[in-house]
C-alpha positions in Angstrom: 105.9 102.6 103.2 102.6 103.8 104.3 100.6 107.1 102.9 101.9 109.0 105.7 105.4 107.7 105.7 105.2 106.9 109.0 105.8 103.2 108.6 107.0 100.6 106.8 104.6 97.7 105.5 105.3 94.6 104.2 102.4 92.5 102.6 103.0 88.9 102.6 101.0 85.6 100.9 101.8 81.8 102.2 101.5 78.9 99.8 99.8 77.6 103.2 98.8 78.3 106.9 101.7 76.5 108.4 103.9 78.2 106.3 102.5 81.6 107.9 102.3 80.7 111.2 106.1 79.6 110.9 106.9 82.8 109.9 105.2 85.0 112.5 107.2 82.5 114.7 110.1 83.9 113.4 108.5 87.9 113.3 108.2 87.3 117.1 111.9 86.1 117.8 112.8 88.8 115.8 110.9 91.3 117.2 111.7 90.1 121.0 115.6 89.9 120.0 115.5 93.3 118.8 113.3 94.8 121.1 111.1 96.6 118.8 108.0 95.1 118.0 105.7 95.5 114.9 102.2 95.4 114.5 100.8 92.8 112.6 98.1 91.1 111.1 97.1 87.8 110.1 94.4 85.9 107.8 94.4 82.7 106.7 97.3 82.8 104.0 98.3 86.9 104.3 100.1 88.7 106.7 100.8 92.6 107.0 103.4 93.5 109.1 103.9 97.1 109.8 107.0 98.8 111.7 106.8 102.0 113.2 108.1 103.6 116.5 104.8 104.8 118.2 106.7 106.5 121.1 108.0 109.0 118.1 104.6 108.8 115.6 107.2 108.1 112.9 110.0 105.8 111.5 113.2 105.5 113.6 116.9 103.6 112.6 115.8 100.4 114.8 112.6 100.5 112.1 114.5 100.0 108.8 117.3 97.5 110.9 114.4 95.5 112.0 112.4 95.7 108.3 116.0 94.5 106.6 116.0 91.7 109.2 112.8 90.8 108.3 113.6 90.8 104.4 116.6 88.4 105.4 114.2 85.6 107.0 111.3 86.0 104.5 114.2 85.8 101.4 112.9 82.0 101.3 109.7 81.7 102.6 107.7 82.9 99.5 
């Protein structure tokens, strides 16, 4: 959770750059599917991903659904 508790981060390392790009692949289908999308960002073998509903300056339901989705894809991929 971020300092303000405003949103939820997620810090992420990749044993390699396909590895990461695979899973923003997946953050994007995710993100489309549930019609929320997180910001993100992406170097090399790291990614942040950070939900928040900016519409509301704060955390929302569809913000923990879509971080506990996100949980279920990653639960291999590290």
């Amino acid at each position: 959770m971020s300092d303000d508790e405003r949103a939820l981060i997620r810090h992420l390392e990749f044993r390699s750059f396909e590895r990461m790009m695979a899973f923003i692949n997946r953050l994007a289908w995710l993100a489309q599917a549930q019609g929320h999308h997180p910001d993100f960002t992406a170097a090399t073998y790291h990614c942040e991903v950070r939900f928040t509903t900016h519409a509301l300056g704060g955390l929302t339901e569809n913000d923990f659904i879509c971080a506990a989705r996100l949980d279920a894809i990653i639960s291999g991929d590290l």
